[in-house]
ZAMARGU-4260 file (C-alpha; in steps of 0.2 Angstrom, whole numbers, plus 5000, padded with zeros to 4 digits):
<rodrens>
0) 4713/4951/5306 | 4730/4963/5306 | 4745/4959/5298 | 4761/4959/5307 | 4771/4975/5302
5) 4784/4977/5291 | 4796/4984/5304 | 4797/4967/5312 | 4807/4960/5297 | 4815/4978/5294
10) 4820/4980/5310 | 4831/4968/5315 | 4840/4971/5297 | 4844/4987/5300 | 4845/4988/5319
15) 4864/4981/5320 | 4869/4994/5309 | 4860/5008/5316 | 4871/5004/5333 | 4886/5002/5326
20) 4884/5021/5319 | 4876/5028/5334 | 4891/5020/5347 | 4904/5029/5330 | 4893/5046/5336
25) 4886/5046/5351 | 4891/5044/5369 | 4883/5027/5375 | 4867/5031/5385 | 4868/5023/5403
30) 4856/5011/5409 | 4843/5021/5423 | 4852/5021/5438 | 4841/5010/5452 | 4842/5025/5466
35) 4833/5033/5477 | 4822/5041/5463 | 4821/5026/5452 | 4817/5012/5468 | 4800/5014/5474
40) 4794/5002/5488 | 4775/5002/5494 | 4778/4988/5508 | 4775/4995/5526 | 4783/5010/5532
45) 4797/5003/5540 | 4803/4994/5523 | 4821/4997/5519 | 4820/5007/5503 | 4822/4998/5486
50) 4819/4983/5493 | 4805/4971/5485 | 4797/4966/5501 | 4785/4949/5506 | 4770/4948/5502
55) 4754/4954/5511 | 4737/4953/5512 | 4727/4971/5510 | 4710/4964/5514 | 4705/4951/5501
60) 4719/4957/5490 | 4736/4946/5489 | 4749/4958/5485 | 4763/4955/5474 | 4781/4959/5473
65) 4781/4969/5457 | 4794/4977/5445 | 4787/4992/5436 | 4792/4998/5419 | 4786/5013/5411
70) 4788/5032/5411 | 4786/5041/5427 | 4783/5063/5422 | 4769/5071/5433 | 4754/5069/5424
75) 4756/5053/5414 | 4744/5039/5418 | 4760/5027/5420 | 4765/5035/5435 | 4743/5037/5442
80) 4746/5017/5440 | 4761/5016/5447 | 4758/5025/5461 | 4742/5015/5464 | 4749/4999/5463
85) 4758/5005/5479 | 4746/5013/5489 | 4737/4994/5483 | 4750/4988/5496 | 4761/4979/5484
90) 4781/4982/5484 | 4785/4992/5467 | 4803/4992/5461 | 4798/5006/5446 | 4811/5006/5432
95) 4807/5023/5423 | 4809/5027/5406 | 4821/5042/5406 | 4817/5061/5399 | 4833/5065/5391
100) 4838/5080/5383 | 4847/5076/5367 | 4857/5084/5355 | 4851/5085/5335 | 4862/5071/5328
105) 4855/5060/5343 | 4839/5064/5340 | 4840/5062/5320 | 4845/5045/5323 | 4833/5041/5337
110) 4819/5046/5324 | 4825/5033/5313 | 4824/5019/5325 | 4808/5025/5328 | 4802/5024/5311
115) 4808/5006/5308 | 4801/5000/5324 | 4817/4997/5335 | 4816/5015/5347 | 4831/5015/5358
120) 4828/5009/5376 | 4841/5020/5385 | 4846/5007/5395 | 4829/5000/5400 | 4831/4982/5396
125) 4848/4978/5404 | 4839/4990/5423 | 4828/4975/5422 | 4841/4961/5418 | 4851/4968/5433
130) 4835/4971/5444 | 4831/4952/5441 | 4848/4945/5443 | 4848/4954/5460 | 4832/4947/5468
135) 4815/4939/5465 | 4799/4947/5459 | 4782/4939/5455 | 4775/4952/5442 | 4785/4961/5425
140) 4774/4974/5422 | 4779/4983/5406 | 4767/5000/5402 | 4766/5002/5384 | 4781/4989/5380
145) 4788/4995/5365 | 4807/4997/5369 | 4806/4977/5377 | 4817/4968/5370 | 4810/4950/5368
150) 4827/4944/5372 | 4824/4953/5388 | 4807/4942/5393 | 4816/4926/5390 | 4829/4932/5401
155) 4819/4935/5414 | 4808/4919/5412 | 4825/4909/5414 | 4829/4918/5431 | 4811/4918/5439
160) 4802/4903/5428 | 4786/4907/5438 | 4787/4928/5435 | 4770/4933/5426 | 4775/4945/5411
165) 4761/4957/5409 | 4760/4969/5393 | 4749/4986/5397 | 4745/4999/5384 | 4731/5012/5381
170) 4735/5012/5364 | 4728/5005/5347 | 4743/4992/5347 | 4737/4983/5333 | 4740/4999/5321
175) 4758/5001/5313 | 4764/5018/5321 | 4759/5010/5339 | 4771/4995/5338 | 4788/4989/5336
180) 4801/4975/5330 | 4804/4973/5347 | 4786/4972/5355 | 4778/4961/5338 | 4793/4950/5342
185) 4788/4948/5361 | 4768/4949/5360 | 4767/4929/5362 | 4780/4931/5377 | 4769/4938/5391
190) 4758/4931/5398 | 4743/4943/5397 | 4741/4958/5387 | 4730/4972/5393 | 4721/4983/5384
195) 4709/4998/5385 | 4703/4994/5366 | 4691/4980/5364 | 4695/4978/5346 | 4713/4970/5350
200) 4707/4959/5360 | 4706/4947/5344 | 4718/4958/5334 | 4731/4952/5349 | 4726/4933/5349
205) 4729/4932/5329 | 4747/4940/5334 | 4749/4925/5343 | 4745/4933/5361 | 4741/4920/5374
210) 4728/4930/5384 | 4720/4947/5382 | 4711/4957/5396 | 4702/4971/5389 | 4697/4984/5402
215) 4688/5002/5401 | 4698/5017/5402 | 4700/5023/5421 | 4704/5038/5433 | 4716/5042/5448
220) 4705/5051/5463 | 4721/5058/5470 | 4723/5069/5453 | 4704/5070/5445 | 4691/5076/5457
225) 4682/5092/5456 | 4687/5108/5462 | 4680/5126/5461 | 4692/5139/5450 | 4693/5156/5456
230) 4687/5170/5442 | 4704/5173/5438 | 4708/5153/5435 | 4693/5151/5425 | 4698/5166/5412
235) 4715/5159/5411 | 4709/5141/5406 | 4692/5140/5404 | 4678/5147/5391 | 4661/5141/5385
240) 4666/5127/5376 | 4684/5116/5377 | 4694/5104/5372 | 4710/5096/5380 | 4720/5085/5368
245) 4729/5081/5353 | 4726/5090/5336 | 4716/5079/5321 | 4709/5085/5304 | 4693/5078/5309
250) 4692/5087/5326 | 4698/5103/5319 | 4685/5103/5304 | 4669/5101/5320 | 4677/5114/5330
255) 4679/5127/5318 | 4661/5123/5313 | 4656/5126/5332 | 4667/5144/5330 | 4657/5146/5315
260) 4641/5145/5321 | 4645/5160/5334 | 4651/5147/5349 | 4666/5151/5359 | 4678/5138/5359
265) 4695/5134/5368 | 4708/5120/5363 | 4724/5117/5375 | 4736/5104/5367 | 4747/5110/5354
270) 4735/5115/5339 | 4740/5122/5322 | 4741/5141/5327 | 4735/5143/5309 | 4718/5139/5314
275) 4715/5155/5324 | 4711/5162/5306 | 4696/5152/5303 | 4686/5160/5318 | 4688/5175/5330
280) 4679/5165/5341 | 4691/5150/5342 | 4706/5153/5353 | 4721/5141/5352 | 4732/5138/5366
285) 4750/5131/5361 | 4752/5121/5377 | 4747/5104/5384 | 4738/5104/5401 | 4744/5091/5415
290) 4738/5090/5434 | 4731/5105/5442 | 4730/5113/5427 | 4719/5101/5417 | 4709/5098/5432
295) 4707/5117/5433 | 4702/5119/5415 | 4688/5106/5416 | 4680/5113/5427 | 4683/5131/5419
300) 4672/5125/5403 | 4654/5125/5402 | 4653/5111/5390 | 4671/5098/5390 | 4672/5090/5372
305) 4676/5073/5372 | 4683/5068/5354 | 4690/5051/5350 | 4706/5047/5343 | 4703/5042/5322
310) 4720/5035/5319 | 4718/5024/5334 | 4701/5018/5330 | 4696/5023/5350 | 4677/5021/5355
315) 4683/5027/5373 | 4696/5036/5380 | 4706/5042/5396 | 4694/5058/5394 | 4678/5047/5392
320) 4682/5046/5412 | 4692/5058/5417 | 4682/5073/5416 | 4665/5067/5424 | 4680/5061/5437
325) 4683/5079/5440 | 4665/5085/5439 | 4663/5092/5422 | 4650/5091/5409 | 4655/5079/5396
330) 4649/5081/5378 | 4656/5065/5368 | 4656/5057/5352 | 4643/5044/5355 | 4648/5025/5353
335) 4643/5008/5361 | 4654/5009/5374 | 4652/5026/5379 | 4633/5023/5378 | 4640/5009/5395
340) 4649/5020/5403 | 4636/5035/5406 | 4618/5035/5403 | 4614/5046/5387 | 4609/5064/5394
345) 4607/5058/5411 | 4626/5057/5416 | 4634/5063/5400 | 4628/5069/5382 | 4634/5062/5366
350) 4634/5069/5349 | 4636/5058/5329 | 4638/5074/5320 | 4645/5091/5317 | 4626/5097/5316
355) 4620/5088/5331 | 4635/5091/5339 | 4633/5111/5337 | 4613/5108/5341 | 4619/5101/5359
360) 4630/5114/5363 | 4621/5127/5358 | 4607/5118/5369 | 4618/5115/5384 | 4624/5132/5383
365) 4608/5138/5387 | 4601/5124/5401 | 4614/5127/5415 | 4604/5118/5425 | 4603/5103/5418
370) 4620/5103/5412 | 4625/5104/5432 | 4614/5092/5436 | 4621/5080/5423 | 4638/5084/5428
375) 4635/5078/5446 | 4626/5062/5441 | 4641/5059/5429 | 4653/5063/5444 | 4643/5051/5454
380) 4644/5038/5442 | 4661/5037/5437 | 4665/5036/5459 | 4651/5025/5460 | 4657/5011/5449
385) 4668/5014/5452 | 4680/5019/5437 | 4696/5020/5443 | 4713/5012/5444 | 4714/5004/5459
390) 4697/4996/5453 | 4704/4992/5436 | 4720/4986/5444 | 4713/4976/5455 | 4703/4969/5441
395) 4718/4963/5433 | 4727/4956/5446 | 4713/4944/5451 | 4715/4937/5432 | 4735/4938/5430
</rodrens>
């Protein structure tokens, strides 16, 4: 069992405090404007735009009138759900979060909030106050929910007493640096929290969540499918061996031992450049790869390195999908529910160990066949399932 974080009590303390200063220095942020830009509406074509339309009935699937909360930049999987949710057929009024430049002070002080677990919302919670007051929706979704204020779902519960509050996250939310005051203050609020962990299914209930929904990580079809790089494409993003992700000690310490062992390896995400000095064979790219890019780069590598996330406890991953999605041969850390996902050398491989690890890629490197061949049964597996969001969404929506 988890306790409940510190920054719950903390928060709230200094939270007043922190607002007074911030209004003494700061321009007041304004809430996200509900335009053309922020109203999305997936009714039929004819729909007058920002307008959460009736309900309809997309084959067995009732549709919902649905106000969406969550950041909305190319290449996050918010936006792949969002945008799924309306080609699903049900009418979206999408409320995103806002990518704002700010200035140092501003920025200081957001840190703070940050760290004592009451981030600044930017406006968020009085768009969806004002979205509410203004007409009816059956479904709150809120993607990773840590700047919802709990006033905020009461609010909305009092306009629209039947509205479903839903609570989505990717994360590890039952770890300290993926909460907030806010968001442990408002987990016995919604009405069904989902997760991609299996582990906070419990972790969840003993925070006094009324229903959990775990689910497996999945893929968008529109943004992860194979495609064939040109020579050039592949020397720009590809090599024998990559990775595509953040930076860990642990990851870090199994592929310098890869370098080490005469293995070219790639990294995209941001690395330590300092690492370039443990191996001339590792090369570290400073940037982060979204869209057609990391789709590009998977299919650039010979063997695509699936690490899991230590600080998050992960045992699967939006990469544990997403690159047999796009058609490339997956070598993973093997766990229980990787091992459900994709059959053990059939559709993926898995590795416990630096030394294994290094024996399978020095073995895959050599077996193209057979890599190909596991590739395209992983590709077929992950469509065949199939593991993707309108699957998992419609999964959901059958238990909400």
């Amino acid at each position: 069992m988890i306790r409940r974080s510190s920054k719950s009590r903390l928060g709230y303390i200094v939270d007043k405090t922190l607002n007074v200063v911030l209004r003494a220095t700061l321009t007041r942020p304004r809430a996200p404007q509900l335009s053309v830009v922020s109203l999305i509406t997936a009714a039929s074509p004819t729909s007058p735009r920002g307008s959460l339309q009736n309900r309809e009935f997309i084959g067995n699937l009732k549709t919902h009138k649905i106000i969406f909360v969550g950041d909305t930049w190319d290449g996050c999987t918010s936006k792949m759900r969002l945008e799924t949710l309306q080609r699903l057929g049900h009418s979206v009024l999408a409320i995103p979060r806002p990518a704002l430049r700010e200035s140092l002070v501003s920025s200081v002080f957001g840190s703070i909030q940050w760290k004592i677990g009451v981030p600044r919302d930017y406006g968020i919670n009085h768009a969806i106050i004002d979205s509410l007051s203004r007409e009816s929706a059956e479904v709150l979704w809120c993607d990773r929910p840590l700047d919802i204020k709990p006033q905020t779902l009461k609010a909305a519960k009092r306009m629209h007493p039947s509205i479903k509050l839903v609570a989505y996250s990717l994360d590890d939310m039952g770890r300290s640096h993926n909460q907030s005051a806010y968001y442990l203050r408002s987990i016995p609020l919604y009405d069904v929290h989902v997760t991609t962990k299996s582990y906070n299914v419990d972790e969840l209930k003993s925070l006094g969540a009324k229903r959990v929904l775990f689910v497996n990580n999945a893929f968008c079809p529109k943004v992860h499918f194979p495609v064939k790089p040109s020579t050039q494409q592949k020397l720009k993003y590809g090599g024998q061996v990559g990775f595509i992700g953040a930076y860990e000690r642990e990851r870090a310490d199994m592929v310098v031992s890869l370098a080490k062992a005469g293995i070219r390896v790639r990294v995209w995400g941001g690395w330590p450049q300092r690492l370039r000095s443990s191996s001339p064979n590792l090369e570290i790219e400073k940037d982060c790869l979204w869209g057609d890019a990391y789709r590009l780069a998977i299919n650039s590598f010979d063997v695509n390195l699936c690490f899991l996330r230590k600080i998050n406890r992960d045992v699967q991953t939006t990469r544990s999908v997403e690159i047999p999605a796009c058609g490339g041969f997956m070598l993973a850390e093997r766990t229980e529910e990787h091992l459900s996902l994709f059959r053990e050398d059939v559709e993926a491989a898995f590795f416990n160990s630096t030394e294994e690890l290094v024996a399978k890629v020095e073995y895959y490197l050599e077996n193209e066949n057979l890599r190909e061949m596991i590739a395209l049964n992983g590709f077929k597996r992950a469509l065949g399932i199939p593991y993707t969001y309108q699957a998992q969404l419609e999964h959901i929506f059958e238990h909400i």
